[in-house]
DRENTI-597112 format. One line per field, with one value per residue (C-alpha): z, y, x; residue in three letters; residue number from 1. Coordinates in steps of 0.2 Angstrom, whole numbers, always signed. Layout:
% DRENTI-597112
up = (Z,...)
north = (Y,...)
east = (X,...)
code = (ALA,...)
pos = (NUM,...)
END
This chain:
% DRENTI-597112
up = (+704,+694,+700,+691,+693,+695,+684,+679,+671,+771,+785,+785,+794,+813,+815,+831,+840,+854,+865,+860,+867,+885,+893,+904,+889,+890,+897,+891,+884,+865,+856,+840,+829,+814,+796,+789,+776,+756,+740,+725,+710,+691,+677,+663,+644,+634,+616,+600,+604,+623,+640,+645,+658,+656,+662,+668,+676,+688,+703,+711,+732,+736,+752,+758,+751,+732,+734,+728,+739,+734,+716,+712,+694,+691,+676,+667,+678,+678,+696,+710,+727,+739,+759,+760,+761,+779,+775,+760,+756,+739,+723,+703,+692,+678,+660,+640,+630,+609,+598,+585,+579,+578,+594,+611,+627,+645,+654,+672,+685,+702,+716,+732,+751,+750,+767,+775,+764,+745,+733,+718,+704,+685,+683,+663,+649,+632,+614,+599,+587,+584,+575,+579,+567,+563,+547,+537,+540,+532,+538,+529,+531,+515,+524,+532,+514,+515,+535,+542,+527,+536,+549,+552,+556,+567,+570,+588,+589,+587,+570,+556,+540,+524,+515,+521,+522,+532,+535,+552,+558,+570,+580,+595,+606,+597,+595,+595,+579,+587,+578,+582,+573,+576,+568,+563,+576,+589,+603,+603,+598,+596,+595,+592,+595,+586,+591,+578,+574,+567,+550,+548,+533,+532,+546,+538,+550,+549,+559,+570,+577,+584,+603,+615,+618,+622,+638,+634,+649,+658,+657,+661,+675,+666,+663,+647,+632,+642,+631,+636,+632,+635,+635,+638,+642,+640,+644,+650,+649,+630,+624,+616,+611,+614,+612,+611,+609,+619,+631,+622,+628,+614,+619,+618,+612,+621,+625,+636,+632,+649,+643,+630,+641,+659,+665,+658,+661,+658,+656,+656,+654,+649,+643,+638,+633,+645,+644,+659,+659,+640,+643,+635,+646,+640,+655,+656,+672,+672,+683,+679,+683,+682,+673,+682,+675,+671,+662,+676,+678,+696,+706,+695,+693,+689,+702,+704,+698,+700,+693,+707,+697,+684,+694,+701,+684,+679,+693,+691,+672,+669,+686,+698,+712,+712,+725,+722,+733,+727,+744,+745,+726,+728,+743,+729,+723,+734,+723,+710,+696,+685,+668,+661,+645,+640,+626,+623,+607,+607,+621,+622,+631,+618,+627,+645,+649,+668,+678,+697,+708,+725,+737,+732,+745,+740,+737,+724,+728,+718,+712,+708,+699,+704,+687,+678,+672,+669,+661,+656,+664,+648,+645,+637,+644,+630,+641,+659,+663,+679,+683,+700,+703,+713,+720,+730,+746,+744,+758,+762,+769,+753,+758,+762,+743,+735,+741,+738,+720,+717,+700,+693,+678,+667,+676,+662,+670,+686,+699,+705,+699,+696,+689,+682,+669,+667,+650,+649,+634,+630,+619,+613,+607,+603)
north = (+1419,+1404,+1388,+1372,+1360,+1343,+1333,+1316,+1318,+1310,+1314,+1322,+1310,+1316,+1322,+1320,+1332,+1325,+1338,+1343,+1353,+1347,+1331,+1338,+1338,+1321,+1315,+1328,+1323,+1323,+1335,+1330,+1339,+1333,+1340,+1346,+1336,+1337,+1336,+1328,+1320,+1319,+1327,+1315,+1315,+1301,+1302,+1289,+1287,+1283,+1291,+1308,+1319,+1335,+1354,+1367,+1361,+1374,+1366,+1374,+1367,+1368,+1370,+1355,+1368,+1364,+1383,+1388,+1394,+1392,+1391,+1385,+1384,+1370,+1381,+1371,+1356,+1340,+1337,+1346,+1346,+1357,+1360,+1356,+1374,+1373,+1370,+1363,+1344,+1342,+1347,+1349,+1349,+1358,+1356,+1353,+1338,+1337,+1326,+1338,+1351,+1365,+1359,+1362,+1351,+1358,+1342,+1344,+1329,+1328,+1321,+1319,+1319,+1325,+1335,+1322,+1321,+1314,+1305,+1303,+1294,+1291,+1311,+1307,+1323,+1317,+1323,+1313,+1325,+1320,+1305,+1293,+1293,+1276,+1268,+1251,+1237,+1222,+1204,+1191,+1173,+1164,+1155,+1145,+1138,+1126,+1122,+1123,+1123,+1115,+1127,+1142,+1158,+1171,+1189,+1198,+1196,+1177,+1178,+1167,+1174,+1173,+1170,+1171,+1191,+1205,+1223,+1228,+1246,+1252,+1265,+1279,+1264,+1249,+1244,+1226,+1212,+1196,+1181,+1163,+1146,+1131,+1115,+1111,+1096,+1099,+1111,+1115,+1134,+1143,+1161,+1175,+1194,+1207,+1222,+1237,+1250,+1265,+1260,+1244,+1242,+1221,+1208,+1193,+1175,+1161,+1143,+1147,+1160,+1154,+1148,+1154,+1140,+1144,+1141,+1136,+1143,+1134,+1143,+1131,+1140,+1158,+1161,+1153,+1169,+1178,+1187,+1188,+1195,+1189,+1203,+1200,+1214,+1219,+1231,+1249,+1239,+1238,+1226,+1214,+1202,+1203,+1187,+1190,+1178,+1172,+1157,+1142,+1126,+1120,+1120,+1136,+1138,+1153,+1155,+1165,+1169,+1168,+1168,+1183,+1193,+1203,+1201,+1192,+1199,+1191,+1203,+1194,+1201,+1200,+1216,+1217,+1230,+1236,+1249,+1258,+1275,+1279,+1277,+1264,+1255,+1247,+1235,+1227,+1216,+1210,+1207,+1206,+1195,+1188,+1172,+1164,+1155,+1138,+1144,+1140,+1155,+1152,+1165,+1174,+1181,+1193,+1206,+1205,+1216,+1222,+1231,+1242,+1250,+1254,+1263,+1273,+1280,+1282,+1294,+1305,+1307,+1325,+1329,+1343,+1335,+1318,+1304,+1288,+1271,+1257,+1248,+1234,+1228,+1216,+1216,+1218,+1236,+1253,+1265,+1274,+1284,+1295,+1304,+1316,+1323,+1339,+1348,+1367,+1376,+1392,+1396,+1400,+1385,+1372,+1354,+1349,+1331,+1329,+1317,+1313,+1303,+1296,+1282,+1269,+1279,+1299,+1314,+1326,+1343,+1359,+1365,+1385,+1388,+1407,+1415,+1401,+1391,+1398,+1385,+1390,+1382,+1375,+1360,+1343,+1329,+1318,+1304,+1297,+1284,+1278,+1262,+1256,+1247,+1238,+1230,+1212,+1214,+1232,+1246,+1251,+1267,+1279,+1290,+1273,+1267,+1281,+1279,+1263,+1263,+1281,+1281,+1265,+1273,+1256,+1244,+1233,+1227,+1224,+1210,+1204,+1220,+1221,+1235,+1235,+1249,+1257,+1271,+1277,+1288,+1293,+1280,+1296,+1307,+1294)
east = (-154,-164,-166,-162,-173,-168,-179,-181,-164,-61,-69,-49,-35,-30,-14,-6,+4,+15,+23,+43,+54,+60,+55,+42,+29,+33,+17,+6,-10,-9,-19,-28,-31,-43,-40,-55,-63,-59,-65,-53,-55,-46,-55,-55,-61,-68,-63,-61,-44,-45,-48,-37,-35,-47,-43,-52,-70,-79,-82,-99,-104,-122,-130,-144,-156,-146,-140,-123,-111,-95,-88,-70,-61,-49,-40,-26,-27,-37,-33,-42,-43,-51,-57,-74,-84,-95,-112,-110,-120,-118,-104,-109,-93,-96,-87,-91,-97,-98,-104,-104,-93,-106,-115,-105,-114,-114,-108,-112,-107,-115,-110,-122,-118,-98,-99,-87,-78,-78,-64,-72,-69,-78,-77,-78,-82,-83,-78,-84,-76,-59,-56,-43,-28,-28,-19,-22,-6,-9,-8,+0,-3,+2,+16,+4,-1,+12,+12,-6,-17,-31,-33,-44,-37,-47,-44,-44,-62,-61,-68,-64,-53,-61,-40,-22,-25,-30,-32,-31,-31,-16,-24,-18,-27,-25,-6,-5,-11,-19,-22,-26,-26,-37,-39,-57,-63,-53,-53,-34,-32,-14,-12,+0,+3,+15,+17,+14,+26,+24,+36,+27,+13,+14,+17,+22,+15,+21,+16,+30,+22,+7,+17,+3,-8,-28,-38,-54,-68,-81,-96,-107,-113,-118,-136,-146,-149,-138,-126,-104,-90,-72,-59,-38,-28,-10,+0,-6,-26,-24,-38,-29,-43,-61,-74,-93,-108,-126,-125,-134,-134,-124,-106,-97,-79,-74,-54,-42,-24,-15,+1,+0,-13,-8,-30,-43,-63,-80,-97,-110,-130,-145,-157,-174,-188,-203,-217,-224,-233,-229,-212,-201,-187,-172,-166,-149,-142,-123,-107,-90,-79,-60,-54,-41,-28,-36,-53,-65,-79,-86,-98,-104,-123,-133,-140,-161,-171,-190,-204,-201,-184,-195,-208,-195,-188,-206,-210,-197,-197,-202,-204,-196,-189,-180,-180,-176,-174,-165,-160,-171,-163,-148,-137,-121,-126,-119,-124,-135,-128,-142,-141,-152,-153,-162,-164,-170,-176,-177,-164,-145,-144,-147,-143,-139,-132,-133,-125,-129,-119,-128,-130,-145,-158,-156,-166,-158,-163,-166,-150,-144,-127,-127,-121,-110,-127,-142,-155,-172,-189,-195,-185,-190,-183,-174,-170,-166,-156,-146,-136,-136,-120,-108,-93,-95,-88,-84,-87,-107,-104,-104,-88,-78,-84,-80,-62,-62,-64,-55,-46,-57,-66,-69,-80,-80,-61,-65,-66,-87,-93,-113,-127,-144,-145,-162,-164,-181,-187,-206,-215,-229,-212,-198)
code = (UNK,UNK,UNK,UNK,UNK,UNK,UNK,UNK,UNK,UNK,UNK,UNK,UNK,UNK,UNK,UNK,UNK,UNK,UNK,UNK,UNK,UNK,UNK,UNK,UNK,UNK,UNK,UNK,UNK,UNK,UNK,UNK,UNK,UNK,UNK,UNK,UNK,UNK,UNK,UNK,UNK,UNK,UNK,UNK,UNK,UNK,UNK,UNK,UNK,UNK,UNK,UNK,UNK,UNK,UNK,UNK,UNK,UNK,UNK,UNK,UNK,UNK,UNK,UNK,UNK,UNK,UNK,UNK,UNK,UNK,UNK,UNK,UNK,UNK,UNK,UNK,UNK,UNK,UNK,UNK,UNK,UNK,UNK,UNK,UNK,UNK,UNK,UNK,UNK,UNK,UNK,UNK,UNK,UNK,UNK,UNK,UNK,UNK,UNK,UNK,UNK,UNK,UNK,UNK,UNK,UNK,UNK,UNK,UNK,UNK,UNK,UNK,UNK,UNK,UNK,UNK,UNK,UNK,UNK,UNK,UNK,UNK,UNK,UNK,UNK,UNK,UNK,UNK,UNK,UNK,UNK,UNK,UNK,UNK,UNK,UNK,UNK,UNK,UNK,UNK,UNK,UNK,UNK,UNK,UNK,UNK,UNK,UNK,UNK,UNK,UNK,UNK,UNK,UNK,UNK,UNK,UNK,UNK,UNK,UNK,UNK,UNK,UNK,UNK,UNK,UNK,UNK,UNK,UNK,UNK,UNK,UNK,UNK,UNK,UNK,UNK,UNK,UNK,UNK,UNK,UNK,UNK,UNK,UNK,UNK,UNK,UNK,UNK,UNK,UNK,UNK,UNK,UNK,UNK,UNK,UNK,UNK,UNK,UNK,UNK,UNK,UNK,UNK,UNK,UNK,UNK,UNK,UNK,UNK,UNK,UNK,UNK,UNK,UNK,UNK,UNK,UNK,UNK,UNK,UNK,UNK,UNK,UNK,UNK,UNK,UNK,UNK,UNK,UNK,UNK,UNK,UNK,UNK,UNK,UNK,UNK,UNK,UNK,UNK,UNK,UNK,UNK,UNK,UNK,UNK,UNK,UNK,UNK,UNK,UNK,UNK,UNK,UNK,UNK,UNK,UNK,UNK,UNK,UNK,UNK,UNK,UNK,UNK,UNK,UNK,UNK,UNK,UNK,UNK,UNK,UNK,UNK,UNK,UNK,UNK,UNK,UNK,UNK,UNK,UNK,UNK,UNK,UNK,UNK,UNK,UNK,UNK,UNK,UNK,UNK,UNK,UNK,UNK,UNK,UNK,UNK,UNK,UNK,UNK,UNK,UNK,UNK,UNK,UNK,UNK,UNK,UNK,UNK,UNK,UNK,UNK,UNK,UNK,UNK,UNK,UNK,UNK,UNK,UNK,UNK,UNK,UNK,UNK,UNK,UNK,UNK,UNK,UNK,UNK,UNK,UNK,UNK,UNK,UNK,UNK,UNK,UNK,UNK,UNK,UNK,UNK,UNK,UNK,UNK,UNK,UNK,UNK,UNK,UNK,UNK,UNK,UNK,UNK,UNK,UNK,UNK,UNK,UNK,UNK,UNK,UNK,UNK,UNK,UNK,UNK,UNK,UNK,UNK,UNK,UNK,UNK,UNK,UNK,UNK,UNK,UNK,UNK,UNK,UNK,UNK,UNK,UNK,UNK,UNK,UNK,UNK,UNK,UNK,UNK,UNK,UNK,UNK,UNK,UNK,UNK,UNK,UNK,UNK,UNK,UNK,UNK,UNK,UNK,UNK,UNK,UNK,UNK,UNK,UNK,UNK,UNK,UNK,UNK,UNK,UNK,UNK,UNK,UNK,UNK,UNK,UNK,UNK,UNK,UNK,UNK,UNK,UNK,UNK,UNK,UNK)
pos = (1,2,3,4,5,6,7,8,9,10,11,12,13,14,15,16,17,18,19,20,21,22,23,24,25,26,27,28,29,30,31,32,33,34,35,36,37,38,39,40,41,42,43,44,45,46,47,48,49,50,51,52,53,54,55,56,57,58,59,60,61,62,63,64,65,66,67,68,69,70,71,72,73,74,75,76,77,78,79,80,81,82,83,84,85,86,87,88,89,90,91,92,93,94,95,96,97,98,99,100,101,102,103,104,105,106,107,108,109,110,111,112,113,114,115,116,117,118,119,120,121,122,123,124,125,126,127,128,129,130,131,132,133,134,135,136,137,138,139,140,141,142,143,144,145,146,147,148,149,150,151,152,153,154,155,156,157,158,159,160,161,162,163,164,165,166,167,168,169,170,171,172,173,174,175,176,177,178,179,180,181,182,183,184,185,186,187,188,189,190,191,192,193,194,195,196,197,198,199,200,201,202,203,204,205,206,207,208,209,210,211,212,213,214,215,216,217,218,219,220,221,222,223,224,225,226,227,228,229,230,231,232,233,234,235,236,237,238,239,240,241,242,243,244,245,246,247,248,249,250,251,252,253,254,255,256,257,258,259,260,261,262,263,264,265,266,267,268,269,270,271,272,273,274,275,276,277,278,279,280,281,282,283,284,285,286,287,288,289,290,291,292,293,294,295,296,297,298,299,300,301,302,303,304,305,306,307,308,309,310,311,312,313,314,315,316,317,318,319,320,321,322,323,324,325,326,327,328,329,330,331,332,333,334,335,336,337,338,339,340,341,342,343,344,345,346,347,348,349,350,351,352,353,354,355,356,357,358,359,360,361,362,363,364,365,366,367,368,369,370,371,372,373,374,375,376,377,378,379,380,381,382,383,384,385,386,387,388,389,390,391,392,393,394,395,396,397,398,399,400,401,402,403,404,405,406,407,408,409,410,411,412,413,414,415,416,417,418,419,420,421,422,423,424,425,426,427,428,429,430)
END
């Protein structure tokens, strides 16, 4: 059996059991009986249309050693669930990636330290070959000729109009037109949202429309070059406007919609480019937060970082066994999350992309995958990156996170989130 080598790339709930039967079991001792623990999680796909639920994963447990022992196959289902095997420490969930129509990816997931127990979440294939059937409605202002002529009109993305026209795309994912007026000077800003059917080819606007007054935020507080983005949702977390620009210390006019949107996020970060050993990093700090009703964005800040992340990324770049500690960072973070990229020539095995899933101290260990992956020795890695990440407030203990944030795959719409995202490639081959 070959070895992959890793390179730089609940406990169950206790039933009780009263006595039945006649009232001289009454005052028995109750036996309890503990489940034993599970593994369960939800396949899912990320594709140009959206996010969806994807079938048929092989689920592989490894021993502490990284040995396989137990192999599992989710067939026609995204949702799996299963007894935890004795003696297994760790799970890889294996399925297929594409960018490309003639190059087919081995996508393989790993999550660390699931022998207690794991809900996992963030289970996430993807498929870039489908485009999204989208089709070109157009957006007719000229009413406003007559009613508003001095105002600007801005698109979903809070950008200016050039005329009283617009083509906007209606999209599998995008079913909503936005729009928003504001009167040069003033910081007053109305907006409007229409739903899109699937008859419609022109949505006439007129001044009437524009009924849902702006909230303009106070971001007084975020970071100097820092860069944000303001997102609203709707219904079924459709983005319905999305705002981005960099923190000056000239004064920002950056809105909400509370009365059109369901949730309202702020991201804020800021990135930068570091060299080490011949590699080249790409560094990003950020949080998430949410917008209240009134526009005020209060406690929030990005995690610290150190030279020590990037010594940590450097060691294990092309290396054979992985252990990483990311502990001593920022009390906000819980976990670390790795991706490695490899890539093969002459082999059957073309590209790997490797994902592994681990509490911020870890040592990942050799791995085998008996017969459903074979990988060859002489790999070149592409790239490693990992995001080590966070909830405020959220669970230490790696099993209770997990459960915690189960079913949450998109980070960038949640409440006091934080990461640092490390991607290091070779500055002598890139």
């Amino acid at each position: 059996m070959k070895q992959f080598f890793y390179s730089p790339v609940f406990a169950g709930l206790a039933i009780f059991l009263s006595g039945c039967g006649d009232s001289s079991n009454d005052n028995k001792p109750q036996v309890r009986i503990a489940e034993k623990p599970t593994l369960s999680f939800t396949a899912q796909q990320f594709t140009r249309c959206g996010i969806k639920d994807y079938a048929g994963t092989t689920v592989i447990f490894h021993d502490e050693t990284g040995q396989a022992i137990a192999t599992f196959e989710a067939h026609n289902t995204a949702q799996f669930t299963q007894e935890i095997p004795t003696g297994a420490k760790h799970v890889s969930i294996l399925g297929e990636n594409a960018v490309f129509e003639t190059e087919k990816i081995t996508g393989v997931i790993t999550a660390l330290d699931i022998s207690k127990g794991a809900k996992l979440s963030n289970v996430m294939f993807y498929d870039l070959t489908d485009s999204c059937e989208c089709r070109s409605v157009t957006a007719d202002f000229t009413a406003l000729k007559a009613t508003h002529s001095d105002f600007y009109i801005f698109d979903s993305n809070l950008n200016p109009l050039s005329d009283y026209h617009d083509e906007l795309k209606a999209c599998q994912n995008k079913r909503s037109a936005f729009y928003a007026i504001k009167l040069p000077g003033y910081e007053d800003v109305l907006a409007t949202v229409s739903d899109v059917s699937t008859d419609d080819n022109e949505i006439i606007f007129s001044g009437s429309d524009f009924s849902h007054e702006g909230v303009k935020l106070d971001i007084n507080a975020l970071p100097l070059d820092s860069r944000y983005t303001v997102r609203g949702l709707g219904e079924s977390d459709q983005i319905i406007y999305s705002q981005s620009s960099s923190v000056s210390a000239s004064d920002e006019q950056v809105y909400t919609f509370p009365s059109i949107t369901n949730e309202n996020y702020i991201t804020i970060a800021k990135s930068g480019i570091e060299e080490l050993d011949n590699l080249s990093f790409y560094v990003v700090s950020g949080s998430v937060a949410k917008v209240d009703e009134t526009g005020i964005v209060t406690d929030i800040s990005l995690p610290n970082q150190s030279m020590g992340m990037l010594e940590t990324v450097s060691n294990i770049f092309g290396r054979g066994t992985l252990e990483y500690d990311f502990s001593k960072l920022d009390s906000r973070l819980r976990v670390a999350h790795w991706r490695f990229e490899y890539q093969w020539i002459d082999s059957d095995v073309n590209r790997v992309d490797w994902e592994v899933q681990g509490a911020l101290h870890a040592a990942i260990p050799k791995l085998s995958f008996g017969d459903i992956l074979t990988v060859p020795e002489d790999r070149h890695t592409e790239s490693v990156k990992v995001v080590i990440s966070g909830h405020e407030g959220a669970p230490l203990d790696l099993k209770e996170y997990r459960a915690s944030i189960n079913g949450n795959t998109d980070f960038t719409h949640s409440d006091k989130y934080h990461f640092v995202r490390i991607e290091a490639t070779n500055v002598v081959t890139h």
